[in-house]
C-alpha positions in Angstrom: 30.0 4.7 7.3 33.8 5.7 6.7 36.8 4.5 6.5 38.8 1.3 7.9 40.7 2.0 11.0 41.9 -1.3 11.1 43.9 -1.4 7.8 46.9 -3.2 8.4 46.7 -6.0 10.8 43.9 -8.3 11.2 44.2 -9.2 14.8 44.7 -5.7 16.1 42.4 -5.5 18.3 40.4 -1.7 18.2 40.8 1.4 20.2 38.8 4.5 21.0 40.1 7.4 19.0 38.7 11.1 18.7 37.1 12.4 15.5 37.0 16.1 15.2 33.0 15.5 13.8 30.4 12.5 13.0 28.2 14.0 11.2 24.9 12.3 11.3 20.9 13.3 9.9 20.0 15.7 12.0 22.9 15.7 14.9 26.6 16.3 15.0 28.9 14.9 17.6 32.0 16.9 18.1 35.3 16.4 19.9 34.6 18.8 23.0 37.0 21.1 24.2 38.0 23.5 27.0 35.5 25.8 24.7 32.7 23.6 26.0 33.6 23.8 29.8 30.5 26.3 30.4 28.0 24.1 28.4 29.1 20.8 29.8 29.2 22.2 33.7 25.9 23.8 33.2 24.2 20.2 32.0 26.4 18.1 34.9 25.1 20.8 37.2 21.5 20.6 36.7 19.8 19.4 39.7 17.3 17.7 36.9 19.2 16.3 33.8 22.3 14.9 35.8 20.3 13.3 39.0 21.9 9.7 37.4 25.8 11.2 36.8 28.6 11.1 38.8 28.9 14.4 40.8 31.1 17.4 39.7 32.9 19.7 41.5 30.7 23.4 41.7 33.3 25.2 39.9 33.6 26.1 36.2 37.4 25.7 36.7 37.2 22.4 37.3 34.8 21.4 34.5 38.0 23.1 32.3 41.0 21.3 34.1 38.9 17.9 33.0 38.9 19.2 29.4 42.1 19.8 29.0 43.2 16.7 30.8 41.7 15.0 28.3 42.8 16.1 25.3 45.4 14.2 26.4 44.0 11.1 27.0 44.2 8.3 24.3 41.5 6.0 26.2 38.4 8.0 26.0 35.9 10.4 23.3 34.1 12.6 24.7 31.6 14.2 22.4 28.9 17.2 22.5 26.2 16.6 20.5 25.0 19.5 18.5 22.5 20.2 16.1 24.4 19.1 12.7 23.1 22.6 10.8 23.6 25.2 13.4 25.9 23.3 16.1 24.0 24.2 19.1 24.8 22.3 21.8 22.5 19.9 22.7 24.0 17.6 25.3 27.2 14.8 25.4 28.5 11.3 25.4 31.6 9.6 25.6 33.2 6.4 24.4 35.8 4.6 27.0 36.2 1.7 28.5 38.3 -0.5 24.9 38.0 -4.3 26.2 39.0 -6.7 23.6 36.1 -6.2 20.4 34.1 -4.0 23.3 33.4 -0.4 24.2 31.9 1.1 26.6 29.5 4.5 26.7 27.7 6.6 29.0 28.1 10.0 30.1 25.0 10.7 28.4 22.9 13.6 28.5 20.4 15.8 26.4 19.2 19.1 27.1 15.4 19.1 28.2 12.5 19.7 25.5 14.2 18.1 23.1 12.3 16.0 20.3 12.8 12.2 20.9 15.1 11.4 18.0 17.5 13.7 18.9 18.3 10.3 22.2 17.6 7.4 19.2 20.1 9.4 16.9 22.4 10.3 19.0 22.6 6.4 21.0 22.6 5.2 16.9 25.6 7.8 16.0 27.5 6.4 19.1 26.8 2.7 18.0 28.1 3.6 14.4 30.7 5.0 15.6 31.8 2.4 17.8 31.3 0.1 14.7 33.7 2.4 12.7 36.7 2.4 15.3 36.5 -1.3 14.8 34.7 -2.7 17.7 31.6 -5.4 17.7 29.6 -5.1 20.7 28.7 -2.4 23.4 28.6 -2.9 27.7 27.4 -0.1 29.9 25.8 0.0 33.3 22.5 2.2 34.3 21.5 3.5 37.8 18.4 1.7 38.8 17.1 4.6 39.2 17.4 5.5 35.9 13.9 3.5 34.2 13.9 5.5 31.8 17.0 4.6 30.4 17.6 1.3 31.1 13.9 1.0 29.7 15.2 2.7 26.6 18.5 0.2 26.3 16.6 -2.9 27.0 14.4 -2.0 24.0 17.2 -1.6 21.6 18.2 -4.9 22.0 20.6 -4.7 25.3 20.7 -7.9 27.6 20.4 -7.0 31.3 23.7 -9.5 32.4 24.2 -8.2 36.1 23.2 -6.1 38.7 25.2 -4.6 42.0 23.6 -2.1 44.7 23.1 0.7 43.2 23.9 0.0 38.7 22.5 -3.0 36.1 25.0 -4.3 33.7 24.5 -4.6 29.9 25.7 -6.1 27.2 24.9 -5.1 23.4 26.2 -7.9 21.4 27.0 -8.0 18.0 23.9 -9.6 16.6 21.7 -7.5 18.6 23.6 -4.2 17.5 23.4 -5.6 14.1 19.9 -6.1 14.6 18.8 -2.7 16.2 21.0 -0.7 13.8 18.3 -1.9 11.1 15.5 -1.5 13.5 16.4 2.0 13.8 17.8 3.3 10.4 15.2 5.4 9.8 16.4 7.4 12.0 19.7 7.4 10.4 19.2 6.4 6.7 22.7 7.4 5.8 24.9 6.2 8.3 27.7 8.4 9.8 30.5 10.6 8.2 33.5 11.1 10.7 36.1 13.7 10.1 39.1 12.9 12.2 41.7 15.8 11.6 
């Protein structure tokens, strides 16, 4: 799966970092850029795909400003998925949210049409990934709304631990992550390979 982040001292605790590429079977997820505005405004944009994201302000411009903001920020990856031959975009997700041996993800959407591994390999490149950095378990929240996600989380192994107005609360914990990852490694028989530089 890659290299040790954590060489050095045992009790650091982990942190999100950027990787240039995770390369998995048949995805990539790469570091997205100001290159990406256009592709990432025109999925946040769609009346369809985003119905369960936070809005975004109509303007390309601002879809840029975000970018380059964040090639700034140390707290956060934010990823395009892409087809790990060709790198056509294919949709995103991002990594945030460090809390103790925890990360957080969301952000994450898929172009329509696609074929269904493209969401199991992606969701398993993001848990790997997580795992590489350092961290144990996963928490994330899903519009209720959103069945078909939280439908798709609850059968990977996530325990529903909350609920507010409008969002459920999840937790992936270690075991279960443990447990799903080999549930699911067909769908990624090799594991990751993450380029950093």
């Amino acid at each position: 799966m890659g290299g040790s982040v954590n060489a050095g001292s045992i009790s650091a605790l982990p942190l999100i970092r950027k990787a240039r590429r995770i390369q998995g079977r048949t995805l990539a997820l790469l570091d997205a850029g100001q290159q990406d505005a256009a592709f990432i405004h025109g999925l946040r944009t769609d009346p369809v795909r985003a119905r369960f994201l936070s809005a975004v302000p109509p303007e390309l411009e601002a879809q840029t400003a975000w970018l380059r903001r964040y090639a700034d920020d140390a707290t956060q990856a934010y990823f395009v998925i892409a087809d790990a031959v060709s790198d056509e975009r294919l949709g995103t997700v991002r990594l945030y949210g460090a809390r103790g041996e925890a990360f957080s993800w969301g952000s994450w959407l898929l172009k329509a049409g696609l074929p269904a591994h493209c969401a199991i390999e992606s969701a398993l490149m993001t848990y790997h990934y997580g795992l590489w950095l350092g961290f144990r378990s996963a928490y994330f929240e899903v519009l209720h709304d959103n069945v078909s996600v939280w439908r798709f989380h609850e059968n990977f192994g996530a325990t529903r631990v909350g609920a507010d107005d409008r969002h459920f609360q999840y937790v992936l914990g270690a075991d279960a992550l443990t447990r799903a990852l080999h549930r699911y490694r067909r769908y990624l028989p090799q594991g990751i390979r993450v380029t950093t530089d």
